[in-house]
C-alpha positions in Angstrom: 99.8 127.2 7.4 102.3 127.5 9.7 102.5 130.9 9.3 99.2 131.6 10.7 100.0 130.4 14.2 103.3 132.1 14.8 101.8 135.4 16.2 98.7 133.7 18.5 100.5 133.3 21.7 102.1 136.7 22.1 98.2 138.3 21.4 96.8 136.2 24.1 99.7 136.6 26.8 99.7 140.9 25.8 96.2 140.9 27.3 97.0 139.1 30.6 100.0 141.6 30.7 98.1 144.7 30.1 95.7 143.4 33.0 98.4 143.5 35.8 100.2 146.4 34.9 97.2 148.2 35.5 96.3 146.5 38.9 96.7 149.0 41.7 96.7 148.6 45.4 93.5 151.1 46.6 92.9 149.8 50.1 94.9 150.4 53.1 97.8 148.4 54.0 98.5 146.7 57.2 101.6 145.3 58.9 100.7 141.3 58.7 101.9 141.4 62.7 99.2 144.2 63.3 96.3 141.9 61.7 97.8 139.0 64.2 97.9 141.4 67.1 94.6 142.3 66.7 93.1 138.6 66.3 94.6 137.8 69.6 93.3 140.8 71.0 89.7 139.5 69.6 89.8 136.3 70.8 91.1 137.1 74.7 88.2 139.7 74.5 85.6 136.8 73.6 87.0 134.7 75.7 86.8 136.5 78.8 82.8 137.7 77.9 82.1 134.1 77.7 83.6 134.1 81.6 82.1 137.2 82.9 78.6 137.4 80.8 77.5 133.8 80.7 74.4 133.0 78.0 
């Protein structure tokens, strides 16, 4: 009976293996300081409607 068990963990892991290998990166890539950059940029830009075209 042992036997039987000996090959169940390297089937289950080959899967999970074969997923990432074929995992690609399709969308476009930003510098991290470029996203924060233009966050800033967003908020000054909100914050200076909510000054200069009151609701």
């Amino acid at each position: 009976m042992p036997d039987d068990k000996k090959g169940g963990g390297f089937q289950s892991a080959a899967g999970l293996i074969r997923y990432f290998d074929e995992e690609e990166d399709l969308g476009p890539i930003f510098d991290p300081k470029l996203v924060l950059y233009i966050a800033v940029i967003f908020g000054v830009v909100i914050e200076l409607l909510k000054v200069f075209w009151p609701i």
